[in-house]
C-alpha positions in Angstrom: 116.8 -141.4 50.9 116.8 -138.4 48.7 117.9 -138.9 44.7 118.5 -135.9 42.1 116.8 -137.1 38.9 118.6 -135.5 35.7 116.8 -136.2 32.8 115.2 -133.9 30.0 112.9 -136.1 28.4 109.2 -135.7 30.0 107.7 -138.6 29.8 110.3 -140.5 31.3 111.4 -138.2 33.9 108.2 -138.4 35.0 107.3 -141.8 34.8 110.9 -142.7 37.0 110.1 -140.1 39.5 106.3 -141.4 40.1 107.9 -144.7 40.0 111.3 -144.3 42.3 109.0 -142.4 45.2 106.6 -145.3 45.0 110.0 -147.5 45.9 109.6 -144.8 49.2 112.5 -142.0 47.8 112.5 -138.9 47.8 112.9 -137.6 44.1 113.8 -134.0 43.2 113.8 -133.8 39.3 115.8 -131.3 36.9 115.7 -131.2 33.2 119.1 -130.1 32.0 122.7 -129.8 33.0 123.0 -126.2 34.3 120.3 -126.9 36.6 121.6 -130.5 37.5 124.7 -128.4 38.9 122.8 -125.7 40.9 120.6 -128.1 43.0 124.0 -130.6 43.6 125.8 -127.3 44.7 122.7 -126.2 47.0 121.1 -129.7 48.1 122.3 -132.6 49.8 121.8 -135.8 47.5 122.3 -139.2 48.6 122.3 -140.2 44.4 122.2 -138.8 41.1 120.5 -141.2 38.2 122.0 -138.5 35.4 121.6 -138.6 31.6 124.2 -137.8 29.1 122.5 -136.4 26.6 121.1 -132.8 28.5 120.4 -129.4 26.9 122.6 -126.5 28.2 125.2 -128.7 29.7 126.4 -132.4 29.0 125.6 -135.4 32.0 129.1 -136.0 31.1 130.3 -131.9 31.9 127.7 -132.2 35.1 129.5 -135.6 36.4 133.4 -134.3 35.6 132.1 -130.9 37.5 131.1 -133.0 40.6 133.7 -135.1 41.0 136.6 -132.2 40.2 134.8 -130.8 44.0 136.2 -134.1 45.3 132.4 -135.0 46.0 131.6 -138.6 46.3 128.2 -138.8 45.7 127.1 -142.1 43.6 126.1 -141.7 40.2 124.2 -143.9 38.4 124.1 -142.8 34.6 121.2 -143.9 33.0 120.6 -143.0 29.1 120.5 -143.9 25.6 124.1 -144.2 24.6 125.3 -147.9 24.4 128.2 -147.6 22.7 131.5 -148.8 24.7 133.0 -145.6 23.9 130.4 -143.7 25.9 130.3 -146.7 28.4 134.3 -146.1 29.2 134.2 -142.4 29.0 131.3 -142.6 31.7 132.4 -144.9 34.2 136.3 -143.0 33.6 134.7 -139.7 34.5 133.6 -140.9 37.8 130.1 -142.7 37.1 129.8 -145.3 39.7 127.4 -147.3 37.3 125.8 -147.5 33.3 122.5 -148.4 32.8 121.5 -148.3 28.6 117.7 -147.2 28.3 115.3 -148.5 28.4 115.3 -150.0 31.8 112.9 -151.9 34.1 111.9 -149.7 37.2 113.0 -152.8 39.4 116.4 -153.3 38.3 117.0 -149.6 37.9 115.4 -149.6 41.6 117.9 -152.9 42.8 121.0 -150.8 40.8 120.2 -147.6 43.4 120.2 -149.9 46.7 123.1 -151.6 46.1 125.1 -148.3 44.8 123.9 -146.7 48.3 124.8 -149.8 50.4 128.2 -150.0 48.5 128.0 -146.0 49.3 127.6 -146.9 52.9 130.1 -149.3 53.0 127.8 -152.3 53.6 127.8 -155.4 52.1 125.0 -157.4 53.5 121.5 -156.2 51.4 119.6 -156.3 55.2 120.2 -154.3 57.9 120.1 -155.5 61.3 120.0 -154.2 65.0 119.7 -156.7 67.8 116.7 -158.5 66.8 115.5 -156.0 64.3 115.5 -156.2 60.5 115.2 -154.1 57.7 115.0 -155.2 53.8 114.9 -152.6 51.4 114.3 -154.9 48.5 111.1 -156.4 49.9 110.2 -153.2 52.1 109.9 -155.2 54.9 110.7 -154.8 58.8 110.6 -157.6 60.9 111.3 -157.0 64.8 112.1 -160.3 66.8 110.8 -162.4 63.7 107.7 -160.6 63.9 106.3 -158.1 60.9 106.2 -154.6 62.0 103.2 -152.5 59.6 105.4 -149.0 58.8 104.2 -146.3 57.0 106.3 -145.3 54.0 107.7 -142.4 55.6 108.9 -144.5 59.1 110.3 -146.9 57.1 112.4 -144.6 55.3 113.0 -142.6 58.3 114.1 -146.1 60.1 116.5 -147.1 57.1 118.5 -143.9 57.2 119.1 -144.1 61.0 119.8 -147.7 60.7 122.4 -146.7 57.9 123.9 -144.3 59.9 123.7 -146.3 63.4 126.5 -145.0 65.8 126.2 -141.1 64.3 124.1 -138.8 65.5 122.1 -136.8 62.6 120.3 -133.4 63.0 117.4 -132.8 62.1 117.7 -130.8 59.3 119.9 -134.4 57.9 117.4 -136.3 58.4 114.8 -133.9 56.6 116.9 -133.5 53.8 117.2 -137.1 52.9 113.4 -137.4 53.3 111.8 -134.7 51.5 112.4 -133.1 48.0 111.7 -129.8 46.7 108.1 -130.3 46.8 107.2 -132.3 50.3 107.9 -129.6 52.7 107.4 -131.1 56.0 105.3 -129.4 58.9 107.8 -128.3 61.7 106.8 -131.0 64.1 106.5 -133.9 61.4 109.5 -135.5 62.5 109.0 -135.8 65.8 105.6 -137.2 65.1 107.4 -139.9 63.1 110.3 -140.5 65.6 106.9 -140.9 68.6 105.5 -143.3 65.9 108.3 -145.5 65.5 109.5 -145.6 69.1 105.8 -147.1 69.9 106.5 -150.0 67.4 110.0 -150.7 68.3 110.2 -149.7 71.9 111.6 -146.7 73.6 114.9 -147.9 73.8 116.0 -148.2 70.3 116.3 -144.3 69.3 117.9 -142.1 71.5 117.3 -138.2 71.6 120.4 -135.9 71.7 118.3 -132.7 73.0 119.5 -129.7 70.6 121.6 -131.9 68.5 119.4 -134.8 67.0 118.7 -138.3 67.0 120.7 -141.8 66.8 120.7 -145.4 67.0 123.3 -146.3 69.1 125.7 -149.4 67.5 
């Protein structure tokens, strides 16, 4: 799952990027408003975590902006401003969530899953198939009540097909909501995850549209 991180202070943009790709996300980071609009305009994002206060253009501007397109990407804002004014004028503009700084990496972590699981149209936290099981929260995959060991990549990899069972997503999809600016895959890492994956679930569970993509069937 990829996330557009829109904060300008440097410390703590950093410190939630290390953090929110050690959750297994893949974080692209921008530092004010103008280019918060550029890389939502180029780049598909599964969630914005957006500050208000942003040099060149205001979180607030950058959210109004994004929702005027008639996009409905979640947005969780996350900044200093705790006053209900600002609180209303977020959450009116389209914010799907208001989180007041500072925050705990784990709730701010819990806040993203269940905004992309509301996102989804999901209410149940796991996600099941047959007698597989995924849980974000704990990172865990069990398969027939047994743990599965995933790397952090097949796990994502696995989440995002499960998300989507019943569609089938292209490749360049499924790299998009895997890698940021700075993790360019190798051409043939994808299939090399898919090959992984299919030897610790089974053949069966992933099906291969040749020239199209991949899918878990419902």
């Amino acid at each position: 799952m990829r996330l557009l991180l829109v904060e300008d202070d440097p410390h703590l943009g950093d410190g939630l990027m290390v953090g929110l790709r050690q959750q297994g996300y893949a974080v692209d980071w921008v530092k004010d408003g103008v280019a918060a609009e550029l890389a939502l305009a180029s780049e598909p994002f599964d969630l914005v975590v957006l500050d208000l206060g942003l040099p060149r253009r205001s979180g607030l501007e950058v959210l109004r902006k994004l929702r005027a397109q008639g996009k409905a990407t979640p947005v969780l804002i996350l900044t200093a401003r705790d006053a209900t004014a600002d609180k209303v004028a977020g959450l009116d503009a389209g914010a799907d969530d208001y989180v007041v700084k500072p925050v705990d990496l784990d709730e701010l972590a819990a806040r993203v899953r269940a905004l992309t699981r509301r996102a989804a149209g999901r209410a149940q936290p796991v996600l099941r198939h047959g007698e597989l099981e995924l849980d974000p929260a704990a990172h865990r995959v069990t398969l027939a009540g047994q743990p599965l060991e995933l790397s952090p990549r097949e796990f994502a990899l696995l989440a995002i097909l499960l998300e989507n069972a019943g569609r089938v997503l292209t490749r360049s999809q499924l790299e998009a909501s895997l890698y940021g600016w700075h993790d360019e895959p190798e051409s043939n890492v994808l299939e090399v995850h898919i090959h992984h994956l299919r030897r610790k679930l089974g053949t069966d569970l992933i099906k291969t549209l040749r020239g199209i993509g991949y899918t878990i069937p419902k």
